[in-house]
C-alpha positions, 0 to 999 in steps of 0.5 A, spaced: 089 581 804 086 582 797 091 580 793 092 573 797 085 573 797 086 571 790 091 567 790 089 560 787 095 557 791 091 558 797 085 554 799 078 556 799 076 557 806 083 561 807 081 565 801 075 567 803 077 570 810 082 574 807 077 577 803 073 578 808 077 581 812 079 585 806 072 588 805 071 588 813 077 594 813 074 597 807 068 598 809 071 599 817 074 604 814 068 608 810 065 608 817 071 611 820 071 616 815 064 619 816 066 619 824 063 614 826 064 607 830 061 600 830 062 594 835 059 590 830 061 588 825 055 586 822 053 594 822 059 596 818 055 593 813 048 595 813 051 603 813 055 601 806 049 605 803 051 612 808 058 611 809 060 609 800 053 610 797 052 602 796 046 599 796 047 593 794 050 588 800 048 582 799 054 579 798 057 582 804 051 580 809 051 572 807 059 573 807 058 575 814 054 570 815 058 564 811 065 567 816 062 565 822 060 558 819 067 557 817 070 560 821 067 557 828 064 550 825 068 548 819 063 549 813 066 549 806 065 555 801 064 556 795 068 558 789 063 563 786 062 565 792 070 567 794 069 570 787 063 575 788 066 577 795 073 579 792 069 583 787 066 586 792 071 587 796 075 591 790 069 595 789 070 597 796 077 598 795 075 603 789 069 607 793 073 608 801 079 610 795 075 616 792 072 618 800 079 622 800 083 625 807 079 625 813 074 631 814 078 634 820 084 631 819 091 636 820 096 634 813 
């Protein structure tokens, strides 16, 4: 999902959500690593500084916001803005990499 999401050859929108998606797992995953669960998807970013110690959610919280907008309405996005959410969502990547196996879980 990342690497599409940077793709040029795509178009913005679709760049957008696949880096949506990408930051969604990421810190989908974080949650899950701490043993919790979330049935909105708004929450798994606001516990970003408990799950990975991010405190700066921003981009993530407008992003949120801009997906359903694109998504349900049609709205355009900005370039600056699919740059920032895929910088976001690597630096997502990097901190779920370095949570490590699962606490309980059997190799």
């Amino acid at each position: 999902m990342l690497t599409d999401a940077q793709n040029a050859n795509l178009s913005m929108e679709s760049r957008f959500i696949l880096g949506y998606d990408a930051a969604f797992s990421f810190a989908h995953a974080a949650l899950r690593w701490k043993g919790y669960r979330a049935g909105d998807r708004y929450l798994v970013f606001q516990v970003l500084p408990f799950t990975v110690g991010k405190d700066d959610i921003r981009v993530l919280i407008l992003c949120h916001d801009r997906r359903n907008q694109v998504t349900y309405e049609g709205h355009d996005v900005e370039r600056q803005l699919v740059t920032d959410l895929n910088k976001e969502a690597q630096d997502l990547l990097s901190r779920v990499s370095k949570l490590g196996p699962v606490p309980g879980a059997s190799a």
